[in-house]
N, C-alpha and C positions, 0 to 999 in steps of 0.2 A: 309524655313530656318529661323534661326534667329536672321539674321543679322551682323554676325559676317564675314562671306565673304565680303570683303572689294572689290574685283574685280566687285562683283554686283551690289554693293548700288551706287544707285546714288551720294552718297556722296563723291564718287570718281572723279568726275568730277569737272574740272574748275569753274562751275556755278553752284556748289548745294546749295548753299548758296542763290541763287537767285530764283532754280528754284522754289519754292512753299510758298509763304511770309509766310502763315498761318503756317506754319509747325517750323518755322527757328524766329520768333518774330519780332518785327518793322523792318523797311527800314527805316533807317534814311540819309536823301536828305540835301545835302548845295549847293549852288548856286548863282550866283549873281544875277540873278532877278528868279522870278517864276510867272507865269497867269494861272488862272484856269477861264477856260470855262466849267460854270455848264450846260449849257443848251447840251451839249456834254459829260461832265463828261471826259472833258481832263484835265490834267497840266502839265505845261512847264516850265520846269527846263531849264535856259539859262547861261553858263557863269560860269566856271572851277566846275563845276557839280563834284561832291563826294557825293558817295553811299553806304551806308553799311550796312549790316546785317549779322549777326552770326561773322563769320569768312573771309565772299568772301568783295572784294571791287570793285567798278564801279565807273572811269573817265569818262568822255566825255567833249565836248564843250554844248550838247543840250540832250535833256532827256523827251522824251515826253510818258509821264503815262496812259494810256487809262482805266478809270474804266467803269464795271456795274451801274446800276441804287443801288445797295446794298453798293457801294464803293468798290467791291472790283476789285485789278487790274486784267486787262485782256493781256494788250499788255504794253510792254515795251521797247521803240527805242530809241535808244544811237548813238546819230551821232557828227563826228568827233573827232578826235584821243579818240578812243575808248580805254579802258583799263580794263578788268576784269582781278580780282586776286583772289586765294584762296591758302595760304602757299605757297607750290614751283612751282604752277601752272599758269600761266595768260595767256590771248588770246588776241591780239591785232586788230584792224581795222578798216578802215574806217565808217563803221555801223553796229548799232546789233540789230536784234530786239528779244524778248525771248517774245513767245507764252505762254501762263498760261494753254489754252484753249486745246492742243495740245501737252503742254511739248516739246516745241523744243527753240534751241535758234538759228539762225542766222546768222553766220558774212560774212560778204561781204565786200570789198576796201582793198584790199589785208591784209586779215584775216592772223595770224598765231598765233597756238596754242603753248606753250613752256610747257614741264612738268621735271623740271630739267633743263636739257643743253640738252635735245631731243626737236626738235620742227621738227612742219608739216604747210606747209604754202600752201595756193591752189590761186583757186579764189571767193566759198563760202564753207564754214564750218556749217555744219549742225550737232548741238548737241541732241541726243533725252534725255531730261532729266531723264526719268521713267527708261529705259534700259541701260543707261549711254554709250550708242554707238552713234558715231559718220559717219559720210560721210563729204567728202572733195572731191571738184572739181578741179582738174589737179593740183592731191597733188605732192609737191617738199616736201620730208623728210629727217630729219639729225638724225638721234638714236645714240645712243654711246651703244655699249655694255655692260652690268650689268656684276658686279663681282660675280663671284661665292658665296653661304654662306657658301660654302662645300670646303675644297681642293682636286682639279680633279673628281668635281662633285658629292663626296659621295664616289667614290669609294676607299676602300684600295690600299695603293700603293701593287702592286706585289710583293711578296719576293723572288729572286730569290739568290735559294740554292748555297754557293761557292764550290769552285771543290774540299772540301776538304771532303763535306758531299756526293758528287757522289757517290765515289765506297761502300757505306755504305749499 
């Protein structure tokens, strides 16, 4: 393809914006304290944490960053009042973690996903970034019905002949 099917790009998802740094340009981290542990190649973002890149954004209370020996990130955990957004999309939960390593992102403490005024809420949410499908454990969903772009779907209304064209 190239690209233009929007149902299959990951870019559809809540967290594409996060899911691949290199791809989408800096992460930029605010916080009220931060500590990096080099000899681990961790850092810890503590304290009304805001995250941004491209277009997605990430709240939490803690933000712990796990890189490679290269700097580059591996694992990404977001604990307490979680909050991912991208446009009319955000996931809420107690924690998240999003694998780099794997393409998946995580949530867990009663997670729920909103895309519009449709949300799905479980007890973990498993997003696969690469295939932009999800799974959800002991999903509770609320959808709203989508408006037609068609009236009566596409189809012509019926014409039906008055009784005057009958005997004709």
């Amino acid at each position: 393809g190239n690209g233009d099917n929007k149902d299959s790009t990951p870019d559809n998802s809540p967290f594409a914006g996060f899911q691949n740094s290199s791809n989408h340009g800096p992460i930029n981290i605010k916080s009220d304290t931060m500590s990096f542990d080099y000899k681990n190649n961790v850092v810890v973002f503590s304290g009304k944490v805001h995250a941004v890149q491209a277009d997605s954004e990430l709240t939490s209370n803690t933000l712990h960053v796990l890189m490679n020996k290269q700097s580059q990130i591996q694992t990404m955990i977001a604990d307490g009042n979680v909050r991912m957004s991208q446009g009319t999309r955000w996931a809420t939960g107690d924690h998240a973690v999003l694998d780099e390593n794997i393409h998946t992102l995580v949530l867990t403490g009663s997670p729920v996903v909103h895309d519009g005024k449709d949300q799905i809420a479980g007890t973990k949410i498993t997003v696969y970034l690469q295939t932009n499908k999800s799974e959800v454990t002991d999903p509770k969903a609320v959808i709203f019905p989508r408006e037609s772009k068609k009236p009566n779907n596409g189809v012509a209304p019926a014409t039906v002949p008055d009784k005057a064209d009958a005997g004709r």
